[in-house]
MIMILO-963072 format. One line per field, with one value per atom (N, C-alpha, C): x, y, z; atom name; residue number from 1. Coordinates in nm, 2 decimals, decimal comma. Layout:
N
x	c(X / ...)
y	c(Y / ...)
z	c(Z / ...)
a	c(CA / ...)
k	c(NUM / ...)
end
This chain:
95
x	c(-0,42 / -0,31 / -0,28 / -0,16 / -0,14 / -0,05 / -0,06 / 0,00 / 0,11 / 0,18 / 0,27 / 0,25 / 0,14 / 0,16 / 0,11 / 0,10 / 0,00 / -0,07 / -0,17 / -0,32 / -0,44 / -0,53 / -0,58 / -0,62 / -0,68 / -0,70 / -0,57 / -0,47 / -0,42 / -0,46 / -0,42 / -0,45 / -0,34 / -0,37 / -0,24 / -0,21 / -0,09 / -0,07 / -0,08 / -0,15 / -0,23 / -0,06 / -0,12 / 0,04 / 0,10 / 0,07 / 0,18 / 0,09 / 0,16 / 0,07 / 0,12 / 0,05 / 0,10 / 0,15 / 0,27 / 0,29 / 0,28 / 0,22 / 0,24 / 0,27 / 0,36 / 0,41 / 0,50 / 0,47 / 0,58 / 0,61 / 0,47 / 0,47 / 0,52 / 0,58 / 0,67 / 0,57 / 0,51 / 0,46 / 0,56 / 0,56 / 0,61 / 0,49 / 0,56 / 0,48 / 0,60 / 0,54 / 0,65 / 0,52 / 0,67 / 0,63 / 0,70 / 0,64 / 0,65 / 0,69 / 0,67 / 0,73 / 0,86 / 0,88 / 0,96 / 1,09 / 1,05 / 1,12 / 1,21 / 1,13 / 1,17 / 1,06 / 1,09 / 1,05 / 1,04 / 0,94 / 0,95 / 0,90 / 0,96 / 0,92 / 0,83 / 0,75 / 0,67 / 0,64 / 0,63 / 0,58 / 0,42 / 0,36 / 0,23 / 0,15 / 0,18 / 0,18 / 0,13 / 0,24 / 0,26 / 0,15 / 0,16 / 0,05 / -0,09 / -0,11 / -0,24 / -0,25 / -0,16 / -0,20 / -0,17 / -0,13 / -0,14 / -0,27 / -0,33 / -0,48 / -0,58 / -0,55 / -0,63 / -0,66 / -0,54 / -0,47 / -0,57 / -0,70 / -0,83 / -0,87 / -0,76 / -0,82 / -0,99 / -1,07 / -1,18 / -1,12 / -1,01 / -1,01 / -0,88 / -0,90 / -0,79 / -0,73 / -0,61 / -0,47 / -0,59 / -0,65 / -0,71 / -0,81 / -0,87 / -0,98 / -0,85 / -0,75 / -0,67 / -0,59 / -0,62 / -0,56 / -0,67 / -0,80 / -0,87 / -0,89 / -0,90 / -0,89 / -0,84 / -0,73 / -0,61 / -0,57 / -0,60 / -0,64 / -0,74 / -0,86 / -0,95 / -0,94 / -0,88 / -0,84 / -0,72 / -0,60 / -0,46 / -0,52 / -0,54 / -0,55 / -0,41 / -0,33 / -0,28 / -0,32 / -0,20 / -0,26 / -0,21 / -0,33 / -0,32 / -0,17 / -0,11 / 0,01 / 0,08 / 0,09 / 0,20 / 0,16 / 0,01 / -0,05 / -0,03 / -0,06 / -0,07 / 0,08 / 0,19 / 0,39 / 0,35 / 0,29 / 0,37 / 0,30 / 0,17 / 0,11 / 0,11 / 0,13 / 0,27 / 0,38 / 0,47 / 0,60 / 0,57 / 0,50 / 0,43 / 0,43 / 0,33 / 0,23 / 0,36 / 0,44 / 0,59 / 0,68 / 0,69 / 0,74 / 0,74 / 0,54 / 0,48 / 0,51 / 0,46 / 0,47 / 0,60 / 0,72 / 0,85 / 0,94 / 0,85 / 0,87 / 0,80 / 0,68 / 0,60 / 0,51 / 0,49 / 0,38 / 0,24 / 0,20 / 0,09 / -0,01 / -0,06 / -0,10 / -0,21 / -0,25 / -0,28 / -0,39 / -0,54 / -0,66 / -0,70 / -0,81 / -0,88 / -0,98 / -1,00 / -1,11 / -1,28)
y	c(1,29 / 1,24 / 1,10 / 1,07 / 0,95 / 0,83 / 0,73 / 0,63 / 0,56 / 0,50 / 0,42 / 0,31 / 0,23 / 0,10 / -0,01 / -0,11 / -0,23 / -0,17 / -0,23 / -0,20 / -0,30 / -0,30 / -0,41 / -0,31 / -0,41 / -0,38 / -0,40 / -0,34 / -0,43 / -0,50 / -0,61 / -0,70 / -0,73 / -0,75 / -0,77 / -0,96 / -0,97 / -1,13 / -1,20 / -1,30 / -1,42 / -1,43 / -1,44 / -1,50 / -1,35 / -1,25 / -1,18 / -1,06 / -1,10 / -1,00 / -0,90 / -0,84 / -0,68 / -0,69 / -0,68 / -0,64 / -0,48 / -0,46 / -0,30 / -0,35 / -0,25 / -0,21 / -0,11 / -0,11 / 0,02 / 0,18 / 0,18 / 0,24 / 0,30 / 0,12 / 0,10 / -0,02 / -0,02 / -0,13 / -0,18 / -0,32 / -0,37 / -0,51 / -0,53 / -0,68 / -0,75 / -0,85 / -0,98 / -1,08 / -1,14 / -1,19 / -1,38 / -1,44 / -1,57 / -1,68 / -1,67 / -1,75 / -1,68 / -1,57 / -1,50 / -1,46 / -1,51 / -1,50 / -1,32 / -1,23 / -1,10 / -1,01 / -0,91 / -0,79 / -0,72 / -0,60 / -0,48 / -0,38 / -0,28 / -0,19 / -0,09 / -0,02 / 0,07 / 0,18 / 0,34 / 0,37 / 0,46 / 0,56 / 0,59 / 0,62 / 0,64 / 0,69 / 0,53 / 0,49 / 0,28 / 0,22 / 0,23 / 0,14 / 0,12 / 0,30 / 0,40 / 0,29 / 0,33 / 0,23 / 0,12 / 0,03 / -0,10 / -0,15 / -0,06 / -0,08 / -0,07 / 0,02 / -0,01 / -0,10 / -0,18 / -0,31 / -0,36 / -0,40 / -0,48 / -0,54 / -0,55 / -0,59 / -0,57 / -0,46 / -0,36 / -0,22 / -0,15 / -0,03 / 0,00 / 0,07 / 0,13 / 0,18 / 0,25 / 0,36 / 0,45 / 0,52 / 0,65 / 0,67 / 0,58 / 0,53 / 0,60 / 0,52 / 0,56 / 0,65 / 0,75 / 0,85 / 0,96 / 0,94 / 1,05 / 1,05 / 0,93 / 0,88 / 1,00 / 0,96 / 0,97 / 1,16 / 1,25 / 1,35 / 1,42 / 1,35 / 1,38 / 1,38 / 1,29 / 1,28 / 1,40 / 1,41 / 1,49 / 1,64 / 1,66 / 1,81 / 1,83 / 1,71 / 1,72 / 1,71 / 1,80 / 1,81 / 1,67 / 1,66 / 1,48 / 1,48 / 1,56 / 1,50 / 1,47 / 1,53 / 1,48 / 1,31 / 1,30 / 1,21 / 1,06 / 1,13 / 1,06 / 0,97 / 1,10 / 0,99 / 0,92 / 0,99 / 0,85 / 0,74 / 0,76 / 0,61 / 0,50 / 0,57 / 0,53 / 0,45 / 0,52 / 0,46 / 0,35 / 0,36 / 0,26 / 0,16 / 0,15 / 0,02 / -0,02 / 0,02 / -0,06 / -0,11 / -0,02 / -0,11 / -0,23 / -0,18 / -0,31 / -0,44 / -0,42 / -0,49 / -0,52 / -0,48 / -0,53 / -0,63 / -0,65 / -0,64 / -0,80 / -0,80 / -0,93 / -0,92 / -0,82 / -0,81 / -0,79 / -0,72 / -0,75 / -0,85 / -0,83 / -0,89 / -0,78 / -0,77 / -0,77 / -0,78 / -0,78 / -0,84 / -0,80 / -0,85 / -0,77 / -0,67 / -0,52 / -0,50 / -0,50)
z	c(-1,31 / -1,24 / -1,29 / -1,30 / -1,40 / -1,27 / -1,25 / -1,15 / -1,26 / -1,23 / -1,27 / -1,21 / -1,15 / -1,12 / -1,20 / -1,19 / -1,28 / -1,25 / -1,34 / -1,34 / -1,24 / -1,19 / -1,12 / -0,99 / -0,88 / -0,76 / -0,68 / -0,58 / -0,52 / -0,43 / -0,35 / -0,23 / -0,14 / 0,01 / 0,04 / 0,01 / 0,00 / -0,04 / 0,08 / 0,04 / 0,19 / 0,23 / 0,37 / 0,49 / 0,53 / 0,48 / 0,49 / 0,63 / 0,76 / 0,86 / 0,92 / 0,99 / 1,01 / 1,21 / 1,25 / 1,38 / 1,44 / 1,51 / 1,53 / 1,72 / 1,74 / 1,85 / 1,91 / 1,99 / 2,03 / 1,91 / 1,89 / 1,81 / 1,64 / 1,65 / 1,53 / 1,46 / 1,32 / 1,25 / 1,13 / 1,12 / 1,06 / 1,01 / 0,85 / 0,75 / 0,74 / 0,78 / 0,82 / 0,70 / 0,59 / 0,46 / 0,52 / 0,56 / 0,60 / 0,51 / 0,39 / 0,27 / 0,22 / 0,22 / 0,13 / 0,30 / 0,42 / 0,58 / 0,63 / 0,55 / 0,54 / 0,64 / 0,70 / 0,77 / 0,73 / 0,70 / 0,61 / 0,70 / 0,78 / 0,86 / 0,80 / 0,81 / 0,71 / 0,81 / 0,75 / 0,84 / 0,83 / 0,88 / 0,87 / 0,75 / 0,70 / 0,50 / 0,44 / 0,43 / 0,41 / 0,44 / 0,61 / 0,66 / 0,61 / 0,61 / 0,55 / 0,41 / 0,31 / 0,15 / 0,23 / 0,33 / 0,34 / 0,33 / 0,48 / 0,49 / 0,37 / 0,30 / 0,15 / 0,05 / 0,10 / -0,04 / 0,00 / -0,04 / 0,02 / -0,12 / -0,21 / -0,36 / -0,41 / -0,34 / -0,37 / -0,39 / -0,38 / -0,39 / -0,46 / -0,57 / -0,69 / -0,61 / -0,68 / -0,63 / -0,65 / -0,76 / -0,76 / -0,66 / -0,58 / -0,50 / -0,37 / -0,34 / -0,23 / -0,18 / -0,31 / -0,36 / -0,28 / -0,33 / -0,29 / -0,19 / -0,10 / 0,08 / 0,13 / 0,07 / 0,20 / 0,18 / 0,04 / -0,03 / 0,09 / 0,11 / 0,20 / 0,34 / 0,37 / 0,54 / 0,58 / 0,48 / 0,49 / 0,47 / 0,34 / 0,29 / 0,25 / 0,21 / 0,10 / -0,08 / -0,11 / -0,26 / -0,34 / -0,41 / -0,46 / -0,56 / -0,60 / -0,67 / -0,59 / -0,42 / -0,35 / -0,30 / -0,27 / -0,28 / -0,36 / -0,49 / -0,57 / -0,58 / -0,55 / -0,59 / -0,50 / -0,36 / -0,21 / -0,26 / -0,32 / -0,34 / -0,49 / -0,55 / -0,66 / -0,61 / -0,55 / -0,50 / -0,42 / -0,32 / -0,18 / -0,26 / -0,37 / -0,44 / -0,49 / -0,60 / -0,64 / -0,54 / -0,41 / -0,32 / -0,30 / -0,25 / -0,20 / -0,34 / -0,42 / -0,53 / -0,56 / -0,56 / -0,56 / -0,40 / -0,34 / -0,22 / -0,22 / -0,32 / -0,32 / -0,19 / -0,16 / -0,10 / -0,10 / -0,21 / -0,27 / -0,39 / -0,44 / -0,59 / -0,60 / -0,78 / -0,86 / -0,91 / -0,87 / -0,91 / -1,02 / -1,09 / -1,21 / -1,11 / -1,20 / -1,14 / -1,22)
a	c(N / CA / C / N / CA / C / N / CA / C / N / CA / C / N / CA / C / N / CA / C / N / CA / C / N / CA / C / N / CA / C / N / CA / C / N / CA / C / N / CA / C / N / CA / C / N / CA / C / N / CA / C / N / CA / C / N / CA / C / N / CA / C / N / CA / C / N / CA / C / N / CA / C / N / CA / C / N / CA / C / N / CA / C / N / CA / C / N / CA / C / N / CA / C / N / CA / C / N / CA / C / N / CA / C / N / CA / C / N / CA / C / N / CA / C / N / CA / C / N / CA / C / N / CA / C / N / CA / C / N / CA / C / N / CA / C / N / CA / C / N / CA / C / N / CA / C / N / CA / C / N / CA / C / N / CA / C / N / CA / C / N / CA / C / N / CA / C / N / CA / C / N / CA / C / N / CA / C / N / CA / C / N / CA / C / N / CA / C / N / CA / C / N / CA / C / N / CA / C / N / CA / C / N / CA / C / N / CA / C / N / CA / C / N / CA / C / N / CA / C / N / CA / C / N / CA / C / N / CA / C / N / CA / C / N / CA / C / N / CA / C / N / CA / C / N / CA / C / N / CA / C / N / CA / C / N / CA / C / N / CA / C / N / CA / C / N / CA / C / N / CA / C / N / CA / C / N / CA / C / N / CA / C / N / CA / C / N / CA / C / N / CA / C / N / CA / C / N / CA / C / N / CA / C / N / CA / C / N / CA / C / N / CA / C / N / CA / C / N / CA / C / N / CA / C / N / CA / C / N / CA / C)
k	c(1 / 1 / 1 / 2 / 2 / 2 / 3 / 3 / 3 / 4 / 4 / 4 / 5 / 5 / 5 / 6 / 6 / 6 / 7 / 7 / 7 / 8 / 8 / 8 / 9 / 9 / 9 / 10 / 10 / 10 / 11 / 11 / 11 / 12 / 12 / 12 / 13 / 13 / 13 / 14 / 14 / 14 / 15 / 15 / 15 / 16 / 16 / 16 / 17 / 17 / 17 / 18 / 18 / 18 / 19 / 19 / 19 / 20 / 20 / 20 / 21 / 21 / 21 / 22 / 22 / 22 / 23 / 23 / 23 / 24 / 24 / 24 / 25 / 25 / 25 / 26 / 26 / 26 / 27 / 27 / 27 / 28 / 28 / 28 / 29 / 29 / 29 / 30 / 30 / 30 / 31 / 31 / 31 / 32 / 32 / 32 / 33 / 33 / 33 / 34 / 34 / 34 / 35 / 35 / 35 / 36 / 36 / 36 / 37 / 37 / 37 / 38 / 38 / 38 / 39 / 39 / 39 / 40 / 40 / 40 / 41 / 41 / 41 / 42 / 42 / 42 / 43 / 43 / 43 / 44 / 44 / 44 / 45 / 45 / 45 / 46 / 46 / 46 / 47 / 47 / 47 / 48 / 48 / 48 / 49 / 49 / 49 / 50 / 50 / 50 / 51 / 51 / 51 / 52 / 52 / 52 / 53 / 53 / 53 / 54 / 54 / 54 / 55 / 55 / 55 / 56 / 56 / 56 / 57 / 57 / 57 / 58 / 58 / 58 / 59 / 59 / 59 / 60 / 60 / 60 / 61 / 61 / 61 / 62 / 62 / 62 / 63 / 63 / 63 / 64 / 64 / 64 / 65 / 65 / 65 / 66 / 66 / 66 / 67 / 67 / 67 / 68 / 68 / 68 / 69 / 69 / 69 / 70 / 70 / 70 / 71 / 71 / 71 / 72 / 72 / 72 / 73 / 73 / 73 / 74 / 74 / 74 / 75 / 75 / 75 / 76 / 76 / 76 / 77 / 77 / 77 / 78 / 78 / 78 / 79 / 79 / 79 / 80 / 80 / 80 / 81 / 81 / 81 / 82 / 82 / 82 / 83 / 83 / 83 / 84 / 84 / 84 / 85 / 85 / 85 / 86 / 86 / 86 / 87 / 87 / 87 / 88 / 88 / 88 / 89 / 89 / 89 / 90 / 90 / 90 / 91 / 91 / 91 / 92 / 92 / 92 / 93 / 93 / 93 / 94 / 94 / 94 / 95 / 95 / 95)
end
């Protein structure tokens, strides 16, 4: 299975915190003064972005928890990471 994101660990970018309530979560980006609503899928690779764990690493997670098949897997966390990363919400690490 092939990803399309940078290469690296992601992390989530310092400042940037998570509100959950009312059953709705949202990342509020404090430099950049924007709200990004996300929902359970999102949050799931949010929680990952721990700049220790690859897309392929969060891939099999979340593969193993769902009993989904990892290609469907594999786009949502594809797309998520470019989000996140277009969004400037993550970074980049070496691993």
């Amino acid at each position: 299975m092939r990803l399309t994101v940078r290469s690296g660990l992601p992390a989530r970018k310092d400042g940037v915190w998570l509100r959950e309530a009312l059953g709705e979560s949202a990342l509020f980006d404090p430099s950049a003064e924007r709200v990004h609503l996300v929902n359970h899928s999102a949050l799931a690779i949010w929680n990952l972005c721990d700049g220790e764990t690859t897309p392929e690493e969060m891939i099999e997670a979340i593969v193993h928890i769902s009993d989904l098949p990892s290609e469907v897997v594999a786009e949502d966390v594809g797309r998520i990471l470019r989000e996140f990363d277009d969004a400037g919400l993550i970074v980049w690490q070496e691993g």
